[in-house]
C-alpha positions in Angstrom: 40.2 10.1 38.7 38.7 9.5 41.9 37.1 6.6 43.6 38.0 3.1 44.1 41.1 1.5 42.8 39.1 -0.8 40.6 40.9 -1.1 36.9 38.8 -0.5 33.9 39.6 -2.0 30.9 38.7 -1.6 27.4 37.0 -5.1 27.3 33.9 -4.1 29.3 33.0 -0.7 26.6 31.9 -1.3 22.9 31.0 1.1 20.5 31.8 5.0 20.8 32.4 4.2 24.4 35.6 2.0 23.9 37.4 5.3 22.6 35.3 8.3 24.5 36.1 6.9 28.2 37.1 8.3 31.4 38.6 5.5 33.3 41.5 5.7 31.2 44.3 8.0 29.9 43.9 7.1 26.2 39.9 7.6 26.5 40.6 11.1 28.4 42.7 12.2 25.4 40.7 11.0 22.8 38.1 13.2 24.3 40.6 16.2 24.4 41.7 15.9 21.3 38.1 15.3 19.7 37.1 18.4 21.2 40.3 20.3 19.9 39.7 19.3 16.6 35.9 20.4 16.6 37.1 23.9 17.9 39.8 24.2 15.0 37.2 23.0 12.3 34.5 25.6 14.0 37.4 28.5 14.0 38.1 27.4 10.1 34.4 27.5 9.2 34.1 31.1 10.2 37.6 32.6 9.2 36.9 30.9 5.8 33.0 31.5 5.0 32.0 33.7 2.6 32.1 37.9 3.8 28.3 39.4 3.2 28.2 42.3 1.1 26.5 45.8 2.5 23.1 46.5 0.3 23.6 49.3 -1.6 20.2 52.0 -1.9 
């Protein structure tokens, strides 16, 4: 994004890092579409968990 015109590549990241980057396009949009996926899950969990019942006196 900004700063100096050095290249990163994926040699220099291990781990989590190599796919979760933001010094390249592919890293960016595993981060977009990790987040995506954690907001769909989030939004299934609560449209599908159980309704609670009112008490009755």
């Amino acid at each position: 994004m900004a700063g100096g015109s050095e290249a990163h590549g994926d040699a220099q990241f291990k781990g989590w890092q190599k796919h979760f980057n933001t010094y390249t396009i592919r890293g960016r949009s595993n981060i977009t579409y990790a987040t995506y996926s954690a907001l769909a899950l989030f939004g299934l969990y609560m449209y599908l968990k159980p309704k609670k019942k009112p008490q009755q006196a």
